[in-house]
DSSP file (Angstrom, degrees, kcal/mol; ACC not computed):
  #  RESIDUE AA STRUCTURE BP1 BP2  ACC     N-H-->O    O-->H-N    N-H-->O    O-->H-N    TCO  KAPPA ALPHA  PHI   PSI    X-CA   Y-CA   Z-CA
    1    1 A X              0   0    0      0, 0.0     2,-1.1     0, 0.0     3,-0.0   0.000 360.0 360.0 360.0 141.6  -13.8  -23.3  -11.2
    2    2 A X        -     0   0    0      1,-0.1     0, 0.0     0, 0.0     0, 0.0  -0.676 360.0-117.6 -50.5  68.9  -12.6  -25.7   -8.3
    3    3 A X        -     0   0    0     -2,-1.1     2,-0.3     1,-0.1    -1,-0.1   0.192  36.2-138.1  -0.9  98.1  -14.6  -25.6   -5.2
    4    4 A X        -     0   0    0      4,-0.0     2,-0.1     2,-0.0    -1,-0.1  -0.759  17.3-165.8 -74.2 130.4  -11.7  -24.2   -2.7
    5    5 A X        -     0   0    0     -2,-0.3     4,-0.3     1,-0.1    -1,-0.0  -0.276  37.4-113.8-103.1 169.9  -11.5  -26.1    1.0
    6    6 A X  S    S+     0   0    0      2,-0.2     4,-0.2    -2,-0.1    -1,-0.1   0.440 110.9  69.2-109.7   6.2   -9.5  -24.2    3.4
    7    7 A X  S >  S+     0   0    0      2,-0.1     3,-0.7     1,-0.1     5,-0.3   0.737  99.2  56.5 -63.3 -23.9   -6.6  -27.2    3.5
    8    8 A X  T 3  S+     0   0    0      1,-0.2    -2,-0.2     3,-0.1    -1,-0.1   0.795 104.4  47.4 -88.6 -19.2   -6.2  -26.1    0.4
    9    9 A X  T 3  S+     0   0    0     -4,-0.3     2,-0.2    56,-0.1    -1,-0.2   0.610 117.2  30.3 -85.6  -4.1   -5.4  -22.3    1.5
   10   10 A X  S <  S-     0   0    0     -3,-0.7     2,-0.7    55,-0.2    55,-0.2  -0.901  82.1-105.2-157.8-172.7   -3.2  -23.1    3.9
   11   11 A X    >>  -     0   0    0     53,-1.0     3,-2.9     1,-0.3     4,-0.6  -0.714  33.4-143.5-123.7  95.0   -0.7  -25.3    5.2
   12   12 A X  H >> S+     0   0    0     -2,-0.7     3,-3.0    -5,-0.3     4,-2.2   0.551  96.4  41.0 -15.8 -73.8   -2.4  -27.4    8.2
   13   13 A X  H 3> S+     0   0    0      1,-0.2     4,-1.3     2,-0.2    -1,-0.2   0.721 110.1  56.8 -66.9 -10.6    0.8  -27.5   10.5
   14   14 A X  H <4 S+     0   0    0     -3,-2.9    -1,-0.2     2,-0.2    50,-0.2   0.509 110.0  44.4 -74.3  -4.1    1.8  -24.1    9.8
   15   15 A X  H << S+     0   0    0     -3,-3.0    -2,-0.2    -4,-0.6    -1,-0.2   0.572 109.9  58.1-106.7 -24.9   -1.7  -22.9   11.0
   16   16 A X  H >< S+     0   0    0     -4,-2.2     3,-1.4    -5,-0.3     4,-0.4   0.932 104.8  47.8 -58.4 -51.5   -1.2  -25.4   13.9
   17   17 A X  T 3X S+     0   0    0     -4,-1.3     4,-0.5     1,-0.3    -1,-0.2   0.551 118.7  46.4 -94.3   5.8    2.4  -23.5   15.2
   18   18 A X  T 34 S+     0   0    0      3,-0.1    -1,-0.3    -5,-0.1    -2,-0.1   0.051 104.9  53.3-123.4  53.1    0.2  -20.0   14.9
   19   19 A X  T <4 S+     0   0    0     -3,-1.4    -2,-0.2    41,-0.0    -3,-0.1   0.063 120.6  36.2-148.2  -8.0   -2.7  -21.1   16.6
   20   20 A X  T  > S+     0   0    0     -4,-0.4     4,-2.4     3,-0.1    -3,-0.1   0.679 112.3  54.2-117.2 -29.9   -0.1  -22.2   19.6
   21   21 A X  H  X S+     0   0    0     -4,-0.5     4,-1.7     2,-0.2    -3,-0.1   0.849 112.1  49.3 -72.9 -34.5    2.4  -19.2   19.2
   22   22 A X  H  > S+     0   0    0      2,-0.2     4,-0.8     1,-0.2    -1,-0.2   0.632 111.8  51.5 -81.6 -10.7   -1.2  -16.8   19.6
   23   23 A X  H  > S+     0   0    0      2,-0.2     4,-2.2     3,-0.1     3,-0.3   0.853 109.6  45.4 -86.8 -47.4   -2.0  -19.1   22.8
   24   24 A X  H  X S+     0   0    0     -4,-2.4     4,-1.5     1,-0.2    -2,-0.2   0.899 115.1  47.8 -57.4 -35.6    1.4  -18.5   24.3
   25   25 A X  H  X S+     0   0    0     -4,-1.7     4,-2.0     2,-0.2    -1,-0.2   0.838 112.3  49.3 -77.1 -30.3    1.0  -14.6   23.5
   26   26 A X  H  X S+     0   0    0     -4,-0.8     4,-1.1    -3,-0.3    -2,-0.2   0.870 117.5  46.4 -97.4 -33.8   -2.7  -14.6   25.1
   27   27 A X  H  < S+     0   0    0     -4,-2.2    -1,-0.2     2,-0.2    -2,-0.2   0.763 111.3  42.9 -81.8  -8.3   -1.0  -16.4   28.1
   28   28 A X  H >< S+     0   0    0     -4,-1.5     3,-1.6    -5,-0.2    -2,-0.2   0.864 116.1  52.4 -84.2 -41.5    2.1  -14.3   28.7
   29   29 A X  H 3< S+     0   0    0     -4,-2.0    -2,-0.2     1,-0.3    -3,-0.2   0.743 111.5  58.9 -64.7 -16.3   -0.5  -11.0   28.1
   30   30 A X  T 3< S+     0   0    0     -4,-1.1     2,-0.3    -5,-0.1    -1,-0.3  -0.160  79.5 123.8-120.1  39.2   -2.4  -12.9   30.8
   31   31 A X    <   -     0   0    0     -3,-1.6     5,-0.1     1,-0.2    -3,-0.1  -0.593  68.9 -80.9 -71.0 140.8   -0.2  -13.2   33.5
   32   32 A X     >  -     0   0    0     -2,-0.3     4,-1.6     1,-0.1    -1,-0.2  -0.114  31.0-127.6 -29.9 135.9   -0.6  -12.1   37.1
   33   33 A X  T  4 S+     0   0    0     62,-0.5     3,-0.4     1,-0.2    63,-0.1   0.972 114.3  50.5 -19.8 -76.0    0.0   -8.5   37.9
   34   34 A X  T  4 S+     0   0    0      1,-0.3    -1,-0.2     3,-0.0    -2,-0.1   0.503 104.2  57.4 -37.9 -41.1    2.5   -9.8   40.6
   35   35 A X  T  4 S+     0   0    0     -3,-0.1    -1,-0.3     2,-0.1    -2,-0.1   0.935  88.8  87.5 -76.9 -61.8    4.1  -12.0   38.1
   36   36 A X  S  < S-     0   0    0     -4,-1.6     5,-0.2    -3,-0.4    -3,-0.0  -0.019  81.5-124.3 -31.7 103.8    5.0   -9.0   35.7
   37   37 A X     >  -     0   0    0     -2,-0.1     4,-1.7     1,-0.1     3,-0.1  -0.221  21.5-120.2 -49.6 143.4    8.3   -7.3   36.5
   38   38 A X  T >4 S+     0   0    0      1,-0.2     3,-1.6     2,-0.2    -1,-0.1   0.889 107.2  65.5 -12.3 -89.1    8.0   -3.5   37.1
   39   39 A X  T 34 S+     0   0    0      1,-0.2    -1,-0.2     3,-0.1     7,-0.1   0.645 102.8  53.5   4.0 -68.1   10.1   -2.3   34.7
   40   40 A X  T >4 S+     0   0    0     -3,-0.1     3,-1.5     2,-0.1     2,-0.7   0.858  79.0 101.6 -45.2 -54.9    7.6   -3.7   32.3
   41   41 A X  T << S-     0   0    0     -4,-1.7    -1,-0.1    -3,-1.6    -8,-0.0  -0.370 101.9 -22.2 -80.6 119.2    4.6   -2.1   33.5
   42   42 A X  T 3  S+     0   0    0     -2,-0.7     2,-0.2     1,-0.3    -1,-0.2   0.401  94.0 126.3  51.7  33.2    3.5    1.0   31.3
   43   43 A X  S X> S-     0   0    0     -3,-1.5     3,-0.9     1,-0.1     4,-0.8  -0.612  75.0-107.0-102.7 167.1    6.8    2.0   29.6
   44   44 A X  H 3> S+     0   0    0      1,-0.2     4,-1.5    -2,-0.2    -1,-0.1   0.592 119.6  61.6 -76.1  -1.9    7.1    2.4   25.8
   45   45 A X  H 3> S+     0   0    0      1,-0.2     4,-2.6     2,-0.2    -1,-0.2   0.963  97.6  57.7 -84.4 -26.6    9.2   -1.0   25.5
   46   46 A X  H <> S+     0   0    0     -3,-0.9     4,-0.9    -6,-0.5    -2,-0.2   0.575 110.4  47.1 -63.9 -22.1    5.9   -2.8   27.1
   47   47 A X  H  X S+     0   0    0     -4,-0.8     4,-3.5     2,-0.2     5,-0.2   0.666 108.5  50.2 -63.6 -41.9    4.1   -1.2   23.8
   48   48 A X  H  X S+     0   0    0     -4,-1.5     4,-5.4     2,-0.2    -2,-0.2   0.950 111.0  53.7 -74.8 -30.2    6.9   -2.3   21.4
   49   49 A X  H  X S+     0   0    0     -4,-2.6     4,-1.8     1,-0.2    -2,-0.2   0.973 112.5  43.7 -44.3 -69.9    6.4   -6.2   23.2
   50   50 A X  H  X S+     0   0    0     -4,-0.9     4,-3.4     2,-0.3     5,-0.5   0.858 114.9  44.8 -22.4 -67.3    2.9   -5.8   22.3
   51   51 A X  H  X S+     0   0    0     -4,-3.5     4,-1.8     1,-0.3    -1,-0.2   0.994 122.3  44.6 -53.4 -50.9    3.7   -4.3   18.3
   52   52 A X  H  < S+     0   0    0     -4,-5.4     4,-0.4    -5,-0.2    -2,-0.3   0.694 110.8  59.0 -72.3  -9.6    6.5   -7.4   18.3
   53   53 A X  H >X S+     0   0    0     -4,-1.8     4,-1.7    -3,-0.4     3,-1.1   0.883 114.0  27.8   5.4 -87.3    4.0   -9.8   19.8
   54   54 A X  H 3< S+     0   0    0     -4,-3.4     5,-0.2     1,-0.2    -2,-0.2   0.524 109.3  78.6-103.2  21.8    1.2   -9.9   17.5
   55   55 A X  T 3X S+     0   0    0     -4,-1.8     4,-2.4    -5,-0.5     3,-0.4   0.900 104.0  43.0 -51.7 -44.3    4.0   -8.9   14.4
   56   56 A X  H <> S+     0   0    0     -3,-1.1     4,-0.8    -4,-0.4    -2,-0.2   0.900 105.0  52.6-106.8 -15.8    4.7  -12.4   14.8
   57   57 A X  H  < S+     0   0    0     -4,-1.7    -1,-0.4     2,-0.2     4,-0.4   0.437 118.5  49.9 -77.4   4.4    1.2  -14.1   15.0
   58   58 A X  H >> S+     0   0    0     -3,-0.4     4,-2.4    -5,-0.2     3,-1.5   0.777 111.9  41.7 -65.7 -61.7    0.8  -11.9   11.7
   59   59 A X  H 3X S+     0   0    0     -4,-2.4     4,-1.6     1,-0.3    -2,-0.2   0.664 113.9  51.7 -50.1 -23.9    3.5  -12.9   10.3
   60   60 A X  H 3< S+     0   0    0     -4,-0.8     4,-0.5     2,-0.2    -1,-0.3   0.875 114.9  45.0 -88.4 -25.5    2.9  -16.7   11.4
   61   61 A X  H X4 S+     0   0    0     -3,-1.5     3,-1.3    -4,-0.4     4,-0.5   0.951 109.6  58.9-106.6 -57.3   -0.4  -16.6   10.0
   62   62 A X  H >< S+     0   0    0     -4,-2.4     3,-2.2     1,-0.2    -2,-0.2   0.811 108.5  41.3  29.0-103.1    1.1  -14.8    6.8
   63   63 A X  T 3< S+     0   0    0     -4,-1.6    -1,-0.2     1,-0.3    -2,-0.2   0.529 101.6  76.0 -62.8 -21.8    3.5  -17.6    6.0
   64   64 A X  T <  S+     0   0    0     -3,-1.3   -53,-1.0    -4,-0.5     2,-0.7   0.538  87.5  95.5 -49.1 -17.9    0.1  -20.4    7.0
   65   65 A X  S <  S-     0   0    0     -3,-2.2   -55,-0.2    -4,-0.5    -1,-0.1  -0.661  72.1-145.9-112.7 106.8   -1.1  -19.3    3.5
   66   66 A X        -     0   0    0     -2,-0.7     2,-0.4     1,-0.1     4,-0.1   0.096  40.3 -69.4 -44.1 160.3   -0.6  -20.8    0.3
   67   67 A X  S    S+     0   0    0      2,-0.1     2,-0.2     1,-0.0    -1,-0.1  -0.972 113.4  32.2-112.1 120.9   -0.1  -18.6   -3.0
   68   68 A X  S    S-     0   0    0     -2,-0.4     2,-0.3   -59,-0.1    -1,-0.0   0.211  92.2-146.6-111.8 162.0   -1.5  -17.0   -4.6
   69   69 A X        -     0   0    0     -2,-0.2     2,-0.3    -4,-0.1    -2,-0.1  -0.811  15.6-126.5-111.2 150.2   -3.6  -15.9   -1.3
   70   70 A X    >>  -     0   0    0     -2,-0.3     4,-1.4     1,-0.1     3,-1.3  -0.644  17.8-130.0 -95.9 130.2   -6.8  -15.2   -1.9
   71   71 A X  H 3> S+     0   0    0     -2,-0.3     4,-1.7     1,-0.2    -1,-0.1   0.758 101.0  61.6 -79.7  -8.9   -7.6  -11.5   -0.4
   72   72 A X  H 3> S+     0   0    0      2,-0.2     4,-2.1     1,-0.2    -1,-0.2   0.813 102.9  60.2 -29.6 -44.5  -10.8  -12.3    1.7
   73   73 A X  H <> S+     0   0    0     -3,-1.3     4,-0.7     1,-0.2    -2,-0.2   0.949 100.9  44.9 -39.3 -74.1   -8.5  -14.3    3.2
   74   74 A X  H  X S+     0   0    0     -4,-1.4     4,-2.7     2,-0.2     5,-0.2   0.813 112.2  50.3 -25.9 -50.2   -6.3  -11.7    4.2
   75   75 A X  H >X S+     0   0    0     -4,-1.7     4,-1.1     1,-0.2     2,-0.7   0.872 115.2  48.1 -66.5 -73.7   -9.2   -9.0    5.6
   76   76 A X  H 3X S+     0   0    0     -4,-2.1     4,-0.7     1,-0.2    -1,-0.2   0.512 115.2  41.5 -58.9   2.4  -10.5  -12.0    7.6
   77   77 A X  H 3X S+     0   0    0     -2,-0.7     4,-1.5    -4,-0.7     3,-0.5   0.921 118.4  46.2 -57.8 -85.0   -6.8  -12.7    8.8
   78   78 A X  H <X S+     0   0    0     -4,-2.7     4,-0.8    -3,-0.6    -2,-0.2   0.796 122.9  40.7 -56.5 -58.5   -6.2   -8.8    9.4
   79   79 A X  H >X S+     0   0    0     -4,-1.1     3,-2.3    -5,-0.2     4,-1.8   0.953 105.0  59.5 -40.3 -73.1   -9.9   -8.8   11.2
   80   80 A X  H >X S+     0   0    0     -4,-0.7     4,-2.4    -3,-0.5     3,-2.0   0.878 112.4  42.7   2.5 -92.9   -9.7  -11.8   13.1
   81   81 A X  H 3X S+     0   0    0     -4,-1.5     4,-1.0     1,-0.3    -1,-0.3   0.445 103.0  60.8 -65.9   6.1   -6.6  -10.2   14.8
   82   82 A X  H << S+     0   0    0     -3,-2.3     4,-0.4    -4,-0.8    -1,-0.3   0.490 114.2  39.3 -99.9 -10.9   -7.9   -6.9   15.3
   83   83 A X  H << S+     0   0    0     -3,-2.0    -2,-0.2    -4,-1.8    -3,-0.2   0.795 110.8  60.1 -73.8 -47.7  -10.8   -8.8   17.6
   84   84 A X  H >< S+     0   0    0     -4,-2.4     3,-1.6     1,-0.3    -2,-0.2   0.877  96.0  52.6 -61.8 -61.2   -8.6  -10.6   18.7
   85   85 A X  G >X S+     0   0    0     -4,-1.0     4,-1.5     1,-0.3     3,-0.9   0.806 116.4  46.0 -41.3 -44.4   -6.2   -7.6   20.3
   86   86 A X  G 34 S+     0   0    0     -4,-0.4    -1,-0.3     1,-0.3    -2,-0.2   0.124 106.4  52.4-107.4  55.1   -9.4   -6.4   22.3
   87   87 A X  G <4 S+     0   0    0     -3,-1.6    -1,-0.3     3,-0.1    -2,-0.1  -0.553 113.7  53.7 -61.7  37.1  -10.6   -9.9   23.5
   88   88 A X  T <> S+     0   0    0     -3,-0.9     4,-0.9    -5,-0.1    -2,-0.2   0.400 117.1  30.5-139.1 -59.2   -7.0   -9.7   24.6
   89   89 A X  T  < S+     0   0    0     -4,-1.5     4,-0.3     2,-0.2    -3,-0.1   0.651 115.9  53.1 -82.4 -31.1   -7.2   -6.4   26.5
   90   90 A X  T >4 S+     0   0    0     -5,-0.2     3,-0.6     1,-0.1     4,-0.2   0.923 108.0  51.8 -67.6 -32.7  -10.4   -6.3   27.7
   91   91 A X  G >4 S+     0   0    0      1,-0.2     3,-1.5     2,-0.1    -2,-0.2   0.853  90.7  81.5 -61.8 -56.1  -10.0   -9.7   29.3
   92   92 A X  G 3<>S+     0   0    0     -4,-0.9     5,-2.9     1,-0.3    -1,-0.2   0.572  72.2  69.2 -49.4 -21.6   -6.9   -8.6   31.0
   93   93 A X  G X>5S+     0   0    0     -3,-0.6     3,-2.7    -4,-0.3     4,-0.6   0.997  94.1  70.2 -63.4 -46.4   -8.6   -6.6   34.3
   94   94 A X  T <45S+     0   0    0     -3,-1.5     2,-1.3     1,-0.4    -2,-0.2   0.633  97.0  48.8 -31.9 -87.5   -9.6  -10.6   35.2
   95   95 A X  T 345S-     0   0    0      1,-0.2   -62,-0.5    -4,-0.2    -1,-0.4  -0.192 127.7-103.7 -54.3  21.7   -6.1  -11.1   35.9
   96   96 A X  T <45S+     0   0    0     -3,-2.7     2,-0.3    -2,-1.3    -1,-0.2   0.844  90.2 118.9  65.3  43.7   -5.7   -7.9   38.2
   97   97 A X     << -     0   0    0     -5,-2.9     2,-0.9    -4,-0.6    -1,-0.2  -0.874  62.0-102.5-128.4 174.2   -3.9   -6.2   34.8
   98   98 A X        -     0   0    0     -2,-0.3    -6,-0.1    -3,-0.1    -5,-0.1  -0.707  12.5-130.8-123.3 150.8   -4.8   -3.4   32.9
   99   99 A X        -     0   0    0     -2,-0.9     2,-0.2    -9,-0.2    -9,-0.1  -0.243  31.5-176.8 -55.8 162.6   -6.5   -2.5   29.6
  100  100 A X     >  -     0   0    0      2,-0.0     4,-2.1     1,-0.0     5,-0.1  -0.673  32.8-152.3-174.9 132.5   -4.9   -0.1   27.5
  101  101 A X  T  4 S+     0   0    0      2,-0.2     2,-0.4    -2,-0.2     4,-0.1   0.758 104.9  44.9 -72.5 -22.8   -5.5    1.5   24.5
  102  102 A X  T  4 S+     0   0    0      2,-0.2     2,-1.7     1,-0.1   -55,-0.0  -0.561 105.2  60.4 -77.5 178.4   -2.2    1.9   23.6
  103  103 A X  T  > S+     0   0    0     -2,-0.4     4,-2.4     1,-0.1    -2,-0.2  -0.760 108.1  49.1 102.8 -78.6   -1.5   -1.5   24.6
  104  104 A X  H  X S+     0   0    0     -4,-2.1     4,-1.6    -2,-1.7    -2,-0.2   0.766 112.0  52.1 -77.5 -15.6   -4.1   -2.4   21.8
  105  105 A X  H  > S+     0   0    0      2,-0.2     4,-1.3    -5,-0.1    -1,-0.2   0.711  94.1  60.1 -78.7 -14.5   -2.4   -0.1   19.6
  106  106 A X  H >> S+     0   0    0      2,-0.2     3,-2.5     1,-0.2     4,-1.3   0.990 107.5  53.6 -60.7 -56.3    0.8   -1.4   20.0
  107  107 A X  H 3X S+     0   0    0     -4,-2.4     4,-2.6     1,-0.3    -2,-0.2   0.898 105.0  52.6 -46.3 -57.8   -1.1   -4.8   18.5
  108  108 A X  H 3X S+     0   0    0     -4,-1.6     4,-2.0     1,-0.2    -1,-0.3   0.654 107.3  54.3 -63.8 -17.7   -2.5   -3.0   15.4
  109  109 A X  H <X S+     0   0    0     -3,-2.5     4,-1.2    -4,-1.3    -2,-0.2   0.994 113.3  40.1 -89.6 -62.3    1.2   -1.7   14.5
  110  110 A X  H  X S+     0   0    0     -4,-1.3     4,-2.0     1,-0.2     5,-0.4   0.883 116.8  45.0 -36.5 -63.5    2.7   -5.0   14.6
  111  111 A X  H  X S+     0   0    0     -4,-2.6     4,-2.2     2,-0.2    -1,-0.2   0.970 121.5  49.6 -58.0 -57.9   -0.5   -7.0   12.7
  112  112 A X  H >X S+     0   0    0     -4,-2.0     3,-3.0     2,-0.2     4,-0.5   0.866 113.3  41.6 -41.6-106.4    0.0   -3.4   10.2
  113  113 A X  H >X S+     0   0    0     -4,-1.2     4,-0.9     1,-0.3     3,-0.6   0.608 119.5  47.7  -6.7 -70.4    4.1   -3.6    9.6
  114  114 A X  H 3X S+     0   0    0     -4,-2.0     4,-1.7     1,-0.3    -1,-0.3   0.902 110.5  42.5 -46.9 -52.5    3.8   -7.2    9.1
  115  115 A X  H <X S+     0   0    0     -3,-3.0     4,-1.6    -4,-2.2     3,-0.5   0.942 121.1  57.6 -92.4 -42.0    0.7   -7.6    6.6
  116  116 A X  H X< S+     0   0    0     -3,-0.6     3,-2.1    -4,-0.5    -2,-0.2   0.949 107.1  39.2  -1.3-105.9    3.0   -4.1    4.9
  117  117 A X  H 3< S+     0   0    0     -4,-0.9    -1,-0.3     1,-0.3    -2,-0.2   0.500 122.9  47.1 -56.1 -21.7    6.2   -5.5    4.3
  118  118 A X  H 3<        0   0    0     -4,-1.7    -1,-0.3    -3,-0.5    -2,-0.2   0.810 360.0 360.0 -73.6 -36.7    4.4   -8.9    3.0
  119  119 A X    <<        0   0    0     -3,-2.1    -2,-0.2    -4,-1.6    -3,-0.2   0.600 360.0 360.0 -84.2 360.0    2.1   -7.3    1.0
C-alpha cells in the first residue's frame, strides 16, 4: 500500500484559503466589546453568525480534501474544530467580550450541518 503524505490528502492552497478564512473568523470573534454593534450582542442572529461562521470553515476544510477522504481525517477535522470553538470562546473575556455556551453551540451546529449535508 502507498505510504500517504498529507499533500496528498488535500489540496495545499485550498487548506491555505481555510487556514486564513478561520483567522479572519477568530479575529472578527475577537473584536473589542466597543467595536461590536449592540444589536449584535446576545440576540439569536449573533448565534446563527456563529452557526454560519464556522459552517464555512467546515465547509472550507471539507472541499481542502481530496477523494476518496479518508475518515480519520474527517474526526480529526470535526475535532480540530470543536477545540477550536472553545479556544475561541474562552479566549474572548481577554478582549472585554463574553464566553458563551450558546455562542459555542452555535459553532457545533454549523461544523454539524456542514459535515451532514457533505457527508
Amino acid at each position: 500500500m502507498a505510504r500517504l503524505t498529507w499533500r496528498s490528502q488535500v489540496h495545499p492552497r485550498r487548506v491555505v484559503a481555510t487556514v486564513l478564512l478561520t483567522l479572519g473568523v477568530l479575529g472578527l470573534t475577537h473584536l473589542p466589546r466597543e467595536a461590536v454593534p449592540p444589536m449584535l450582542e446576545g440576540c439569536l442572529w449573533d448565534k446563527a453568525e456563529h452557526a454560519l461562521a464556522y459552517g464555512l470553515i467546515a465547509a472550507s476544510f471539507l472541499l481542502s480534501l481530496r477523494r476518496p477522504v479518508r475518515p480519520s481525517l474527517l474526526l480529526t477535522g470535526l475535532a480540530a474544530m470543536a477545540v477550536l470553538g472553545v479556544l475561541d470562546e474562552i479566549t474572548q473575556p481577554l478582549v472585554r467580550r463574553t464566553a458563551s455556551p450558546l455562542d459555542y453551540a452555535g459553532d457545533l451546529i454549523g461544523v454539524a450541518v456542514v459535515y451532514a449535508v457533505f457527508l
